[in-house]
C-alpha positions in Angstrom: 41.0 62.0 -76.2 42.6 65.7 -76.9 40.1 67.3 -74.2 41.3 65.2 -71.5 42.6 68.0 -68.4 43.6 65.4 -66.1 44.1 61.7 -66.2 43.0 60.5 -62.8 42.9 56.6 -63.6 43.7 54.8 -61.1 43.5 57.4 -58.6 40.2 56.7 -57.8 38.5 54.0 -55.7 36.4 51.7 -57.6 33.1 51.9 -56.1 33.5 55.2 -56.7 33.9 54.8 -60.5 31.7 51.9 -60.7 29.0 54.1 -60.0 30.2 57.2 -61.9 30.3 54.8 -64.5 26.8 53.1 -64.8 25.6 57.2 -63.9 27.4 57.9 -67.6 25.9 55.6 -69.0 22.7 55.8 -68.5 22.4 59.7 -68.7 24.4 59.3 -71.8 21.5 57.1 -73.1 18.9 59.7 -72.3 21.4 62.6 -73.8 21.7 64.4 -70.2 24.4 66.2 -69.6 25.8 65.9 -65.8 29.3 67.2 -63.9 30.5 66.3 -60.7 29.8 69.0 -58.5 29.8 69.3 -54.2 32.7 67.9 -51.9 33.2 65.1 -54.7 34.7 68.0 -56.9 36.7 69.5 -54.4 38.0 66.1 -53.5 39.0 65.4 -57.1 40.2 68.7 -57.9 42.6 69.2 -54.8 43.5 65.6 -53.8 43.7 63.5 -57.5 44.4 67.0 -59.9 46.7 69.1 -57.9 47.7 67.1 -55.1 46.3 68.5 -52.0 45.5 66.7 -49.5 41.6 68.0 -48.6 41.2 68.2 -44.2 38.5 65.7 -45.2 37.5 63.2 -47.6 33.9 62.1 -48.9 32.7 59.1 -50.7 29.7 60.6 -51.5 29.1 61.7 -54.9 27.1 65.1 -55.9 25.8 65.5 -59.6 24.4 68.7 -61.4 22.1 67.5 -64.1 21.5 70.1 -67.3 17.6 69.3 -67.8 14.7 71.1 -69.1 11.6 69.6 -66.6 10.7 67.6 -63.8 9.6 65.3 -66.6 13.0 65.0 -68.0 14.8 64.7 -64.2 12.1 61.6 -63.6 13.0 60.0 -66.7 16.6 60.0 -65.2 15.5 58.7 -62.1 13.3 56.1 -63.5 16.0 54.5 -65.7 18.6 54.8 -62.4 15.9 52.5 -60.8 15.2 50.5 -63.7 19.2 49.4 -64.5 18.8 47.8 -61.2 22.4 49.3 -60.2 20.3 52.1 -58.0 18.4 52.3 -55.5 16.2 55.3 -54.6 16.2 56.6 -51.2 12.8 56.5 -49.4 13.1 59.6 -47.8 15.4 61.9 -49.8 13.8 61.8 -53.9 17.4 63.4 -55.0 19.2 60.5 -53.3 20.2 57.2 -54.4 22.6 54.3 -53.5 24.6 52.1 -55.5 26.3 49.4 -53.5 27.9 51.5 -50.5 28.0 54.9 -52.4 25.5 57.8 -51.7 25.1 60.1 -55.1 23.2 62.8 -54.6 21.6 64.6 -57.8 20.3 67.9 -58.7 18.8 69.9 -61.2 19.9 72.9 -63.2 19.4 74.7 -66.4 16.0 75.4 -68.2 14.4 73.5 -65.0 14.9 76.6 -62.9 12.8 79.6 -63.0 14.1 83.3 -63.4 15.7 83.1 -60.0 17.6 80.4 -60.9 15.8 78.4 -58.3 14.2 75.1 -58.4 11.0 73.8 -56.4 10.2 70.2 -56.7 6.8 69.4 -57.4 3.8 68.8 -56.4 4.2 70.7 -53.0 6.9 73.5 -54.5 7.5 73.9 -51.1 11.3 73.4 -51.1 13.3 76.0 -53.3 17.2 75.4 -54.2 19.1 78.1 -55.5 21.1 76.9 -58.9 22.7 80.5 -59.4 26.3 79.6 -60.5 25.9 76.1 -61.6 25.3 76.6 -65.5 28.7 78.6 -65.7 30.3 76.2 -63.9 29.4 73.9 -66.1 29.9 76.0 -69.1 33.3 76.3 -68.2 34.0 72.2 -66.7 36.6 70.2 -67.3 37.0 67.0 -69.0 39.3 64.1 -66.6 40.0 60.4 -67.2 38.4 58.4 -64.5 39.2 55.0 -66.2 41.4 53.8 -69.1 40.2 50.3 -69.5 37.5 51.1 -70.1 38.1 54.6 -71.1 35.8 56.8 -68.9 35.4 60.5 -68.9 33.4 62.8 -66.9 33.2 66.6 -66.2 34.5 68.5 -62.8 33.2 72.3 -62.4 37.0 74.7 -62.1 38.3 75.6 -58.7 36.8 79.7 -59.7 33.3 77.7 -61.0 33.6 75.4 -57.5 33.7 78.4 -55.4 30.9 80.5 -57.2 28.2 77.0 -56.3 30.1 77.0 -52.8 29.7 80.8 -51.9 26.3 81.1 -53.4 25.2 77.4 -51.6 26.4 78.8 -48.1 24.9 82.3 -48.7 21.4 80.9 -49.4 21.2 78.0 -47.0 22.6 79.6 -43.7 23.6 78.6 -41.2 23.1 75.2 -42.6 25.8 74.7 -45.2 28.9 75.9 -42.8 31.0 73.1 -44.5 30.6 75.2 -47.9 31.9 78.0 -46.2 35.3 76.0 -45.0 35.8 74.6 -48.7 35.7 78.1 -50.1 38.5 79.2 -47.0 40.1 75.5 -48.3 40.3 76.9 -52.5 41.2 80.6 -51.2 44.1 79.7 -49.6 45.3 76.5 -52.1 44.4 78.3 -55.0 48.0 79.6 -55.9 49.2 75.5 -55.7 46.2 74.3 -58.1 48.6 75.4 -61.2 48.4 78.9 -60.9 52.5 79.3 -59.5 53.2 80.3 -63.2 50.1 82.4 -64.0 51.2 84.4 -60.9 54.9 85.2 -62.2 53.3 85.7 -66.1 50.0 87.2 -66.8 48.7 87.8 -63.5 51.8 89.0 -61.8 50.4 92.3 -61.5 48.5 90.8 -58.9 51.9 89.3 -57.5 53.4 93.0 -57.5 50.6 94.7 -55.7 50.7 92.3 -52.4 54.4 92.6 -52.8 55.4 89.6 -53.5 52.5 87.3 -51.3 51.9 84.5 -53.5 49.1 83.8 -51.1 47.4 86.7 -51.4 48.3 86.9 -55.2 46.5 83.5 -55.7 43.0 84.9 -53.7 43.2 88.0 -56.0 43.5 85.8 -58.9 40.7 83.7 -57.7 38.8 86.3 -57.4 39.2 87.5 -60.8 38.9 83.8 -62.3 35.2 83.7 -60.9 34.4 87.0 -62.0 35.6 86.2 -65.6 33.0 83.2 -65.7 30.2 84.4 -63.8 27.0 86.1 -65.7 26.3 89.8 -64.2 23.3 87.9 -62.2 25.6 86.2 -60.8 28.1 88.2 -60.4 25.7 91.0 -59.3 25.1 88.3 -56.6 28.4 87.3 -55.4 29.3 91.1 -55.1 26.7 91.7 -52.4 27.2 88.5 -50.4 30.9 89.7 -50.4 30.0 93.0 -49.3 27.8 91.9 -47.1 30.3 89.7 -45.2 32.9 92.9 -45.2 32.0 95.6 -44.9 31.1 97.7 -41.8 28.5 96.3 -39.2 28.4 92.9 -40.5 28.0 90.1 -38.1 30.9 88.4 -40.2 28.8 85.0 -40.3 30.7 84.0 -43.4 34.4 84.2 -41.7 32.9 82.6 -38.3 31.9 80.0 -40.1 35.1 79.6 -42.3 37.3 79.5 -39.4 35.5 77.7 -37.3 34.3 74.5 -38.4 35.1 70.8 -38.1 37.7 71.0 -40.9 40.3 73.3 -37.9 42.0 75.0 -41.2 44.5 77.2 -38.7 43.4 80.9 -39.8 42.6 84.0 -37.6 39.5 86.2 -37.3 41.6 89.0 -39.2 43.6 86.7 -42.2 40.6 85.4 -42.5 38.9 89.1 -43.4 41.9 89.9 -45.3 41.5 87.1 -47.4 38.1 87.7 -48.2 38.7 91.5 -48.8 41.6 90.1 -51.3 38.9 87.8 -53.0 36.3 90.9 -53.5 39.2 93.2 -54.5 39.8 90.4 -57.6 36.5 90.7 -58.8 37.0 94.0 -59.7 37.5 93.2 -63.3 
């Protein structure tokens, strides 16, 4: 297949694609389009794409699934359950288990409301902000999971990775500190995920104004790269959470939590700002 990004047969454990697999095809069947999204994508994107090694790996598997209604999502989950590959969790509706693997799935697209959130019926009770999930999907990536048989599925971009990450931590806080240490994680890798080149061609203006820090470079070029995709909602969005997390009189929750989790990435308090003052300065298109 000419689309194919990255080839990652064989790369991949094969519960893992077993259950990626029967997931294809069975919202193939119901024409509903899905990516990999969550830890699952950065695992896939660092480790199997670029070849950095992640401070921790998941088997679980996250899913963003393009739907128009509640309707459509439980004719998904119906036909999950009806394969007899899945099994619904009892407590958890978005949850379901195949063999030893967790996949986790959520909604986005027409489904959400002009927030961008999603409430799941009949209580409504529990809203999820999608902001950032249909342009990172707009803008996924084709990779070869299998070759015999041939299996392709999507992974959001590093830029459309860290839009869901910022926006997830920013709305769920303090509960989603993780998401706050895989957006340090892409920052700080980003220059390694085949952007060396970009930096010393078309973006090497960004490469001349940090004199010479490919480091800081790459977060400026990040920054840019998720500006380029994002819709001025969300964009308009990201903007404040940045400012918010910068500027004067902040309580810096964002770099507290970046620094400071289980993942022990080895950054200070004031890198940390820098970085994220770096990341904010590349949005400014």
């Amino acid at each position: 297949m000419s689309n194919i990004s990255f080839d990652l047969s064989g790369k991949i454990d094969e519960q893992t694609v077993a259950a990626l697999s029967a997931l294809k095809r069975i919202a193939d069947s119901l024409e509903i389009p899905f990516f990999v999204v969550g830890a699952t994508a950065r695992d896939f994107l660092l480790k199997h794409c670029y070849g950095i090694e992640p401070p921790r790996i998941t088997r679980d598997i996250d899913l963003g699934v393009e739907v128009a209604s509640w309707d459509q999502f439980g004719k998904l989950a119906d036909a999950l359950t009806a394969s007899g590959e899945f099994m619904r969790d009892r407590r958890e509706q978005q949850r379901f288990h195949r063999d030893h693997v967790l996949i986790d799935i959520v909604p986005f697209g027409p489904i959400t409301d002009e927030t961008k959130r999603i409430s799941r019926p009949p209580e409504h009770e529990i809203f999820m902000n999608m902001m950032g999930f249909r342009e990172a999907y707009q803008y996924s990536v084709m990779v070869r999971i299998s070759a015999e048989p041939e299996i392709s599925i999507k992974l959001p971009t590093l830029p459309g990775l860290a839009l869901m990450k910022l926006i997830s931590w920013n709305e769920k806080y303090p509960e989603r500190q993780k998401d706050a240490e895989d957006l340090l994680l892409i920052m700080l890798k980003y220059e390694e995920a085949g952007n060396f080149e970009r930096l010393y061609d078309s973006a090497q203006a960004f490469l001349q104004e940090e004199n010479f820090d490919n480091r800081l470079a790459g977060i400026r070029l990040l920054g840019h790269d998720m500006a380029k995709i994002a819709d001025p909602e969300t964009l308009a969005a990201v903007r404040k959470i940045l400012d918010a997390e910068t500027g004067k009189g902040t309580h810096h929750r964002l770099i507290i939590h970046m620094i400071g989790g289980s993942a022990r990435i080895d950054t200070r308090f004031d890198e940390a700002l820098n970085y994220l003052e770096k990341l904010k300065k590349g949005f400014e298109l």
